[in-house]
Every structure is written in C-alpha cells, then in structure tokens.
C-alpha positions, 0 to 999 in steps of 0.5 A: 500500500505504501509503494502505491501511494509513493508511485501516485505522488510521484506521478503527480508531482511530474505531472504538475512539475511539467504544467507549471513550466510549460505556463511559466514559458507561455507566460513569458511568450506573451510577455514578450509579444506584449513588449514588441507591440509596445515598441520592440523586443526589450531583452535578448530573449524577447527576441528569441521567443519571437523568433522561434513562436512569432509575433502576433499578427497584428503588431507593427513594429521594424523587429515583427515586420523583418521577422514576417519578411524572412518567413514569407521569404522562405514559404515562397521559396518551397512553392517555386517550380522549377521550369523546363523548356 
C-alpha cells in the first residue's frame, strides 16, 4: 500500500512539475509579444521567443515586420517550380 501511494505522488508531482513550466514559458511568450507591440523586443530573449513562436499578427513594429519578411521569404521559396523548356 505504501509503494502505491509513493508511485501516485510521484506521478503527480511530474505531472504538475511539467504544467507549471510549460505556463511559466507561455507566460513569458506573451510577455514578450506584449513588449514588441509596445515598441520592440526589450531583452535578448524577447527576441528569441519571437523568433522561434512569432509575433502576433497584428503588431507593427521594424523587429515583427523583418521577422514576417524572412518567413514569407522562405514559404515562397518551397512553392517555386522549377521550369523546363
């Protein structure tokens, strides 16, 4: 009975353990999306959040607009065809 109960609270711990770091992680994304609508990215993990989960769609600021720019760059170049005469 004393392992069960061991291996339920433990359990539960992870599993709580790994919420919790994943909302901190969300919770600093949107910060970071808030500082770029305000002006730009503040800090240098601003900017790697936004780099890797993008700005929201609506935010018009230089670091956003070069950011949507490279992204638009790279989907079109996977659409080109190649043509053959």
């Amino acid at each position: 009975m004393q392992r069960i109960s061991t291996v339920l609270a433990f359990g539960a711990l992870l599993t709580f353990g790994t919420t919790l770091a994943r909302a901190d992680t969300y919770f600093e994304l949107e910060a970071a999306r808030a500082n770029a609508r305000a002006g730009g990215p503040v800090s240098e993990r601003d900017a790697e959040l936004l780099e890797r989960y993008g700005c929201l769609s609506g935010t018009k600021n230089a670091f956003c607009e070069r950011l949507r720019q490279r992204d638009n760059k790279a989907y079109r170049a996977d659409k080109r065809r190649v043509r053959r005469d």
